[in-house]
N, C-alpha and C positions, 0 to 999 in steps of 0.2 A: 442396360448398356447405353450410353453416348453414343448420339453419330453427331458430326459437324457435317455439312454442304456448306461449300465454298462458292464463290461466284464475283463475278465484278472483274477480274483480270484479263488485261488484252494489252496493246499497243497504242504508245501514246507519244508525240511529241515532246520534248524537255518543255517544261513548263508547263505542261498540260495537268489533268488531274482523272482519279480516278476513284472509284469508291468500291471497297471490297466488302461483301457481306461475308457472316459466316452463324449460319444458322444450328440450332441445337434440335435433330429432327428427332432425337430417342435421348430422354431424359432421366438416366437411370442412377448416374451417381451425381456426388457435391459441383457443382461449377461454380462455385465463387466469385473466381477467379478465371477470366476470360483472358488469351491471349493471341498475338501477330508474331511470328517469326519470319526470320527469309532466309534464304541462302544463294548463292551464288555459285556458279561452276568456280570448282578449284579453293571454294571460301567455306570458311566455319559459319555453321549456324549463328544468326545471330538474332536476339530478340527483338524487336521494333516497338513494341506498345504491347499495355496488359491495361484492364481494365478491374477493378474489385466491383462485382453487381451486384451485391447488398447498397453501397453508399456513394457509387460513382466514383470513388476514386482511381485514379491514371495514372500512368506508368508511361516514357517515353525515352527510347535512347537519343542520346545528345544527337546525334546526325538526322534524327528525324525534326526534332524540336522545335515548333513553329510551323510547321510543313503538313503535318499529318495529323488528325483528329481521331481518336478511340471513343467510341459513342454503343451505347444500348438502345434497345428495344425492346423491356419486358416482357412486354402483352403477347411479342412475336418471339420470347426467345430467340435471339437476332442480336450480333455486337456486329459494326460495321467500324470500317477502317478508311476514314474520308483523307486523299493520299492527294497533295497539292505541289504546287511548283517541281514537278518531277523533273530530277535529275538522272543523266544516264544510271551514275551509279548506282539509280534505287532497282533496276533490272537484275530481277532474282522472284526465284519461286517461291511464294509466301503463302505459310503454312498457321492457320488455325488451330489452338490448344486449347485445352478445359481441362481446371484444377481444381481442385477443392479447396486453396487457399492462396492468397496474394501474401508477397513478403508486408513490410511492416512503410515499404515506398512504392505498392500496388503493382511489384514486379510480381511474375506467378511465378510459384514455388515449385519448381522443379518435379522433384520426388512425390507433389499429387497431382502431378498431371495422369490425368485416364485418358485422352481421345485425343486423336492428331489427325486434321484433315488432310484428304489425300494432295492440297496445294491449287494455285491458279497462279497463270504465270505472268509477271506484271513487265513488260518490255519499253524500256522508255528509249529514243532515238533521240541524236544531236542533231 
C-alpha cells in the first residue's frame, strides 16, 4: 500500500511563494506518475501539475504555467510543488496522487491512481 505525507502549505502574501512536498512513505503499488491537484470551496477539482518519474516529464495547467515548478527526488521518493508569484486565486486545498501511469502530455491518468493525500492548505492574501 501507498501512503503520500503532505507538507509545505500555510499563508502566504500574493506574490509570495511556497513549496509543497509530498513524500511516498509505503511503496507498494506503480507510482509512475506523480500528481498536484487543488480544489476550492464551491469549485471542482482541478489538477495543477503531474510529473512522469521514470523520465521527468511534466504536466502543468495553463493558470499555473510559468509560476509553479513540479520537481522529484528519487533517492527520497519525494516530488515537490515549488509554488511562485502566488495569486489569491491559487488558495485551495491541495491534494497529492500516485498513479501508475502518466497520459501521453505527463497528465496522470485518472483510473490508476492508488493514493490521495489527506491535502495541506495553501492560503494566499491580497
Amino acid at each position: 500500500q501507498v501512503q503520500l505525507v503532505e507538507s509545505g502549505g500555510g499563508s502566504v502574501q500574493a506574490g509570495g511563494s511556497l513549496r509543497l512536498s509530498c513524500a511516498r512513505i509505503r511503496y507498494a503499488y506503480w507510482s509512475n506518475c506523480m500528481g498536484w491537484f487543488r480544489q476550492a470551496p464551491g469549485k471542482e477539482r482541478e489538477g495543477v501539475a503531474a510529473i512522469y518519474t521514470i523520465a521527468d516529464g511534466t504536466y502543468y495547467a495553463d493558470s499555473v504555467k510559468g509560476r509553479f515548478t513540479i520537481s522529484q527526488d528519487q533517492a527520497k521518493n519525494t516530488v515537490y510543488l515549488q509554488m511562485n508569484t502566488l495569486k489569491p486565486e491559487d488558495t485551495a486545498m491541495y491534494y497529492c496522487a500516485a498513479g501508475a501511469y502518466c497520459t501521453g502530455d505527463n497528465r496522470i491518468a485518472g483510473p490508476t491512481i492508488n493514493t490521495w493525500g489527506q491535502g495541506t492548505q495553501v492560503t494566499v492574501s491580497s
